[in-house]
C-alpha positions, -999 to +999 in steps of 0.1 A: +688+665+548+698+662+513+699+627+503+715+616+462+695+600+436+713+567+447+703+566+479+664+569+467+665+538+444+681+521+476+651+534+497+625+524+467+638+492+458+639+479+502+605+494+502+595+474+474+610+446+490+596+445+523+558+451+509+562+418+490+555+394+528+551+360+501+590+360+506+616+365+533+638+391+531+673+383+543+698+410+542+717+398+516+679+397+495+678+437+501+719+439+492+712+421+459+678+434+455+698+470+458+728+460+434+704+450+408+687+479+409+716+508+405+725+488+376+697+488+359+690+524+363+724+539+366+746+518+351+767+510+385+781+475+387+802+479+415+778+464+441+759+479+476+779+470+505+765+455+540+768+485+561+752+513+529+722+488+534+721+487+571+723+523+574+696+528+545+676+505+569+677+528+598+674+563+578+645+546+571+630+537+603+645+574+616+620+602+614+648+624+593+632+618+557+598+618+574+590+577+568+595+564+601+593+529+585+579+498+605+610+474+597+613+446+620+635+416+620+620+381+620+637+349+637+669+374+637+675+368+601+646+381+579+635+420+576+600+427+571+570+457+576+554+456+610+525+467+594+506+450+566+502+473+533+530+500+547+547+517+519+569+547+523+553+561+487+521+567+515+543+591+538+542+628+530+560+641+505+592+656+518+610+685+506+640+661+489+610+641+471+592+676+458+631+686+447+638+657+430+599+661+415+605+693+402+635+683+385+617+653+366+587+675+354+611+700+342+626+678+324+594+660+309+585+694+298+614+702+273+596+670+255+559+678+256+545+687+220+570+664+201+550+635+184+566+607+200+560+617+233+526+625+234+514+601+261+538+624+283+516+654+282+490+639+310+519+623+327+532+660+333+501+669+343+497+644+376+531+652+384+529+692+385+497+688+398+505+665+424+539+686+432+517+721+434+489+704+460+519+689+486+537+725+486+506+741+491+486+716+509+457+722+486+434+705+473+448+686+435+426+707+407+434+676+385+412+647+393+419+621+375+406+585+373+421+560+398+409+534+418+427+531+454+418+496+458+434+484+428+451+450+435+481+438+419+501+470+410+533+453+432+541+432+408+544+451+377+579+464+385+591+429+390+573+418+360+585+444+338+621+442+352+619+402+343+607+413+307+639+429+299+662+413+319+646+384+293+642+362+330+615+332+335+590+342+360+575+314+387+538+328+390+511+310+411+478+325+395+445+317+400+417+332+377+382+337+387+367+305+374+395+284+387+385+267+426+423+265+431+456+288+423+483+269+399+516+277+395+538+279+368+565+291+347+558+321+325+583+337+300+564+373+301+568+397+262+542+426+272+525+450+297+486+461+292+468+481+308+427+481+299+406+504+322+427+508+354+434+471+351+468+452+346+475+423+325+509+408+312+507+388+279+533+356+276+536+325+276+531+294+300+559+270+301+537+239+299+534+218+272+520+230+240+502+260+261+487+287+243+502+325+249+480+341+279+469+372+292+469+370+335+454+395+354+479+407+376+449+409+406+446+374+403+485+371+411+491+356+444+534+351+442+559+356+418+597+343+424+625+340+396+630+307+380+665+294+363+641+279+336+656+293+299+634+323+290+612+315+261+613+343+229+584+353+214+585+346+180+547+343+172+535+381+173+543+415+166+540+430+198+537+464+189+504+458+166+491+431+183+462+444+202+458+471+174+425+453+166+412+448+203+389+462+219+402+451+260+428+425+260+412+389+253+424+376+221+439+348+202+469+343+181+451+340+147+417+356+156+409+375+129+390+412+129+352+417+118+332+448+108+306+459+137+282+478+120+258+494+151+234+524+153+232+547+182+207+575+188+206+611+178+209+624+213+241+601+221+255+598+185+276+629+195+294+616+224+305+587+201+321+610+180+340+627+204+349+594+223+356+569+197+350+533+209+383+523+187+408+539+164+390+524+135+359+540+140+340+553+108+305+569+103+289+551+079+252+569+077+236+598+092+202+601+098+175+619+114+170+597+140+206+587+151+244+575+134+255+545+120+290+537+133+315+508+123+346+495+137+370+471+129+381+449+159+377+412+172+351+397+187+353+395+225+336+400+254+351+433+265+331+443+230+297+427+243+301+445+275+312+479+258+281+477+232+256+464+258+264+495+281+247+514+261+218+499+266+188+510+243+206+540+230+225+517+205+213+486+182+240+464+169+232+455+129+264+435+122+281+406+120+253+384+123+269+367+151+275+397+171+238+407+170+227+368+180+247+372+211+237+407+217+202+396+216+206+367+240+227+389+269+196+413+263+168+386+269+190+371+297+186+406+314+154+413+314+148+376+324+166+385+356+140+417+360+111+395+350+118+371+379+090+363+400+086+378+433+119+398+432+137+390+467+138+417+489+168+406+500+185+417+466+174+451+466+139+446+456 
């Protein structure tokens, strides 16, 4: 059944929806929720009416475009998924999604090789791999990294919709450390990703708060707020985390030279896989590489150089190799324990 470009953002946008259960979807939520949407990516300002929702509600429960969706209705007012963690991006790929596939990667290709759209060229690659494995049913011969029990990818939609729309943000958050979730106001500038990980960078709307990085898996609800939207008018956000290694920084932090050695045998790989842009060799010798980078001090940095173990030795900043040396003693204090407990492994 051929269904119009329109009609998936409807179908995209209620599934979004309905997957968020910290709020309750009235009909007019999903109307509004569609509007919104078809402006933003089509330009159309003219509105969704009642019954195009309705109907997009039962095409969707219907078996005809294969998602057989779970939508109930709650106290006969507010539309929700039977079943918790449902999304119709989990169904089969149908023959109108692999269409409209096949369509987008042809038209990513006509812009791989050009410089400004590098990142594209693995982007094309999921998607014609992804496309040739449903028509087939074959296994994908692209495996690329990804963790399926990654928490908080819901919200970056709504996160990065509220960036450009330029809209406050009401997050309740609550961070490892923290007994507790808070909630707050957060004017959101930028969108990082760090090892399969998402964070948003902005600021908090409390007095003389700092700007902060929030782990979108430590999320718990999001919901608009009529609070004015705060600029940013502290950073460059396009160089910002030019000099990070990971995402934890300050405004003002500045950048040190990390001198560190690493061994003959894994030298090599450091080479090939630099552990920043800014990576020079400095020295090398029979026994192994000096490397040096140029980033700040953190402790994604601690936990990057420490993976190495003993195949690398940290020689600089002095303060670096201090705290190196302690997270090293710590560890083999933790294998030196008396009478390991079996109960650990041991």
């Amino acid at each position: 059944m051929p269904v119009n470009r329109n009609a998936l953002i409807r179908y995209r946008t209620i599934d979004n929806c309905l997957q968020n259960r910290y709020k309750k979807w009235t009909l007019d939520d999903l109307i509004d929720a569609c509007s919104d949407a078809l402006y933003e990516f089509e330009g159309i300002d003219t509105g969704v009416s009642r019954r195009t929702v309705q109907a997009d509600i039962e095409m969707m429960r219907s078996n005809k475009l294969g998602y057989e969706a779970p939508i109930v209705v709650v106290d006969k007012k507010y539309y929700t998924y039977s079943e918790k963690g449902y999304s119709i991006t989990n169904s089969p790929l149908n023959q109108q999604d692999l269409q409209v596939l096949g369509e987008v990667s042809a038209l990513l290709k006509q812009f791989k090789g050009f410089g400004h759209f590098t990142d594209l060229n693995e982007m094309v690659s999921k998607l014609e791999d992804k496309i040739y494995s449903q028509k087939t049913h074959s296994i994908p011969v692209i495996d690329f990294e990804k963790n399926d029990n990654l928490k908080g990818l819901e919200w970056i939609e709504v996160i990065r919709k509220a960036i450009v729309a330029k809209k406050v943000i009401c997050i309740t958050y609550q961070s490892f450390k923290a007994r507790e979730a808070s909630t707050f106001c957060f004017s959101g500038y930028l969108l990082k990703e760090y090892r399969n990980r998402w964070f948003v960078l902005g600021k908090s709307h409390a007095r003389n708060s700092p700007l902060l990085t929030l782990a979108l898996d430590r999320i718990k609800t999001i919901e608009q707020h009529e609070d004015a939207y705060r600029e940013n008018t502290q950073i460059d956000l396009a160089t910002y985390y030019d000099d990070v290694l990971g995402v934890t920084k300050s405004p003002g932090q500045h950048s040190a030279e990390v001198i560190f050695w690493v061994d003959s045998a894994n030298a090599p790989y450091v080479v090939t896989k630099p552990l920043h842009h800014t990576q020079k060799i400095l020295k090398e010798q029979e026994d192994g590489t000096v490397f040096s980078i140029r980033v700040i001090l953190n402790f994604e940095l601690e936990r990057e150089l420490l993976g190495f173990g003993g195949k690398m030795r940290v020689l600089g900043p002095r303060i670096l190799v201090t705290q190196i040396k302690k997270q090293l003693i710590k560890t083999l204090d933790n294998y030196d324990a008396v009478g390991i407990d079996s109960r650990h492994g041991g």
